[in-house]
C-alpha positions in Angstrom: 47.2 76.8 -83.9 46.1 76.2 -80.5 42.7 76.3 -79.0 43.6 79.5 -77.5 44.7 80.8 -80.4 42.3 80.5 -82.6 39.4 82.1 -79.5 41.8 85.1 -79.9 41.2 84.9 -83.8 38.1 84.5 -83.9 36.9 87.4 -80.8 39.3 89.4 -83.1 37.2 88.8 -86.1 33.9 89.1 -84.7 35.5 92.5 -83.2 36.1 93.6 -86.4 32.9 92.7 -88.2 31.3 94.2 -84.7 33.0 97.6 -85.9 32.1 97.6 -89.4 28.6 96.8 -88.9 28.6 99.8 -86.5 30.4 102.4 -88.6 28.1 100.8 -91.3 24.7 101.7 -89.2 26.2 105.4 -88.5 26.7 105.7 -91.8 23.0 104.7 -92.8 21.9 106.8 -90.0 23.7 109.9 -91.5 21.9 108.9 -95.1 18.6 108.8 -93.2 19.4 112.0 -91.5 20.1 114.0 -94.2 17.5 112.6 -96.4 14.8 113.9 -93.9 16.5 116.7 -93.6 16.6 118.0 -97.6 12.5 116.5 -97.2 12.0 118.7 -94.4 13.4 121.6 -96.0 11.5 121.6 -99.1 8.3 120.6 -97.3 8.6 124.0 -95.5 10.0 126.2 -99.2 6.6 124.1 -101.0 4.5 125.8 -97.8 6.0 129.1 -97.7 5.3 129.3 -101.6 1.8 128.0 -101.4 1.2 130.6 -98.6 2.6 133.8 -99.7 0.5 132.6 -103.2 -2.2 132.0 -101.3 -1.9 135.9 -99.6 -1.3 138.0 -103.0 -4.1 135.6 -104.6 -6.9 136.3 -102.0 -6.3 140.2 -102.8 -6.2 139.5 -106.6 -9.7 138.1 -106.3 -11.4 140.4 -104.2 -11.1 143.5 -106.5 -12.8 145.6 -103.3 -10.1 143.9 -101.4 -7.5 144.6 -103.8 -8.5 148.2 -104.0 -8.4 148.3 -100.4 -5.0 146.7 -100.0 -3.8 149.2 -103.0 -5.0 151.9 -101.0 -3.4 150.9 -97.9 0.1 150.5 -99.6 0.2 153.6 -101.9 -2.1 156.4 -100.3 -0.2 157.8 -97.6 -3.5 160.2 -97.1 -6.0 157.8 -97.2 -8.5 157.0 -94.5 -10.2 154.3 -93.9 -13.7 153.2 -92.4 -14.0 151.2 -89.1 -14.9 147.9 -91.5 -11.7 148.7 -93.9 -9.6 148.8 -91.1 -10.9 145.9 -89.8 -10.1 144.2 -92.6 -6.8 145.6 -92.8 -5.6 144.6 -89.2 -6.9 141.4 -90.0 -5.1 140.8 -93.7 -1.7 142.2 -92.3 -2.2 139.9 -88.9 -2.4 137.2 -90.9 0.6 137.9 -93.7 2.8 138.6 -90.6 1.6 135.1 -89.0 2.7 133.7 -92.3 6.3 135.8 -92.3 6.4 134.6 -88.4 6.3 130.7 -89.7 8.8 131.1 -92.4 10.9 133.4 -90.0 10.8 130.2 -87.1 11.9 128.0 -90.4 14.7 130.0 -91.5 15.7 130.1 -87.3 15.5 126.2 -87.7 17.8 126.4 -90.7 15.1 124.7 -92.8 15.1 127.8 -95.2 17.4 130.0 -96.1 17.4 133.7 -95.1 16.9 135.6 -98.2 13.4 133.7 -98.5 11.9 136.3 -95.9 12.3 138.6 -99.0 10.0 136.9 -100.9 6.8 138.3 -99.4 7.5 141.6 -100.5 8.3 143.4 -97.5 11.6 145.3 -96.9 13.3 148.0 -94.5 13.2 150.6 -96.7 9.6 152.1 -97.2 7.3 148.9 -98.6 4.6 147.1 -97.0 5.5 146.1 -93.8 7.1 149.5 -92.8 4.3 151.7 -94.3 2.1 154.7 -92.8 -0.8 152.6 -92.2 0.6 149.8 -90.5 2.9 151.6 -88.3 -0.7 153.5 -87.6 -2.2 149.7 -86.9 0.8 148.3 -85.1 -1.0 148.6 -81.6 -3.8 146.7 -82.7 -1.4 144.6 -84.6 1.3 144.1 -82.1 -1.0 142.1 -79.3 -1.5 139.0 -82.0 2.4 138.7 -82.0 4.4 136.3 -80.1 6.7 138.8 -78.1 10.0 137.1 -80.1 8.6 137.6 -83.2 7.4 141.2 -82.5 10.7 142.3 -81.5 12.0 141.0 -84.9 9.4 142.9 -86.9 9.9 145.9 -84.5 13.4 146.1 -85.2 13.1 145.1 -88.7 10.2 147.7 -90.3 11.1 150.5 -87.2 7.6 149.8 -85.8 7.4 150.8 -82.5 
């Protein structure tokens, strides 16, 4: 083998061990991003769990609170004092900041769509499409990014 030769051999083999260690390095890359990805996504599920906890558990112990919240929900009659409401527009502005988070996650596709169910809150006639807070959506709707309010407008049918 000639001096030639054996440049060519060995460019060829450095070429070669170039390309593995590059499709090697993708390939940790792709470990690395998918790793992050599955820690992302149950970062934001563990969040999302803690939060929607944290809501139901708030009312549970208040038991004024939770009176006032069961009040709000079942009594399609009842009427409520300027302090009561404010409580109420406050409690729901906040659960709908919290359904607003977990909706921009499952936009993100770090959570899946059925977990928007898990707050409770449906089309057909609970929470989020009652009486009350169709009556307190225009002192509701202001707090809303305008993105988010057209999802919840569309949604519960408040407008």
């Amino acid at each position: 083998m000639n001096k030639e030769q054996s440049a060519k051999l060995t460019t060829s083999i450095k070429e070669v061990v170039g390309f593995i260690g590059v499709v090697g390095s993708l390939v940790f890359v792709g470990v690395q991003i998918r790793q992050n990805t599955m820690a992302a996504r149950a970062s934001a599920y563990q969040q999302m769990g803690a939060s929607v906890a944290d809501i139901w558990l708030s009312s549970a112990q208040d038991p004024e609170r939770a009176v006032l919240t069961m009040r709000f929900f079942q009594d399609k009659s009842a009427q409520f004092t300027p302090a009561e409401e404010a409580v109420l527009v406050n409690q729901t502005i906040g659960a709908f900041r919290q359904l607003e988070t977990t909706w921009r996650q499952v936009k993100l596709g770090l959570l899946d769509p059925e977990v928007l169910d898990a707050f409770g809150w449906n089309a057909e006639g609970s929470s989020a499409s009652s009486m009350h807070v169709r009556q307190l959506w225009p002192k509701i709707a202001p707090h809303m990014s305008p993105d988010f309010r057209t999802y919840l407008e569309g949604k519960f049918g408040l407008i």
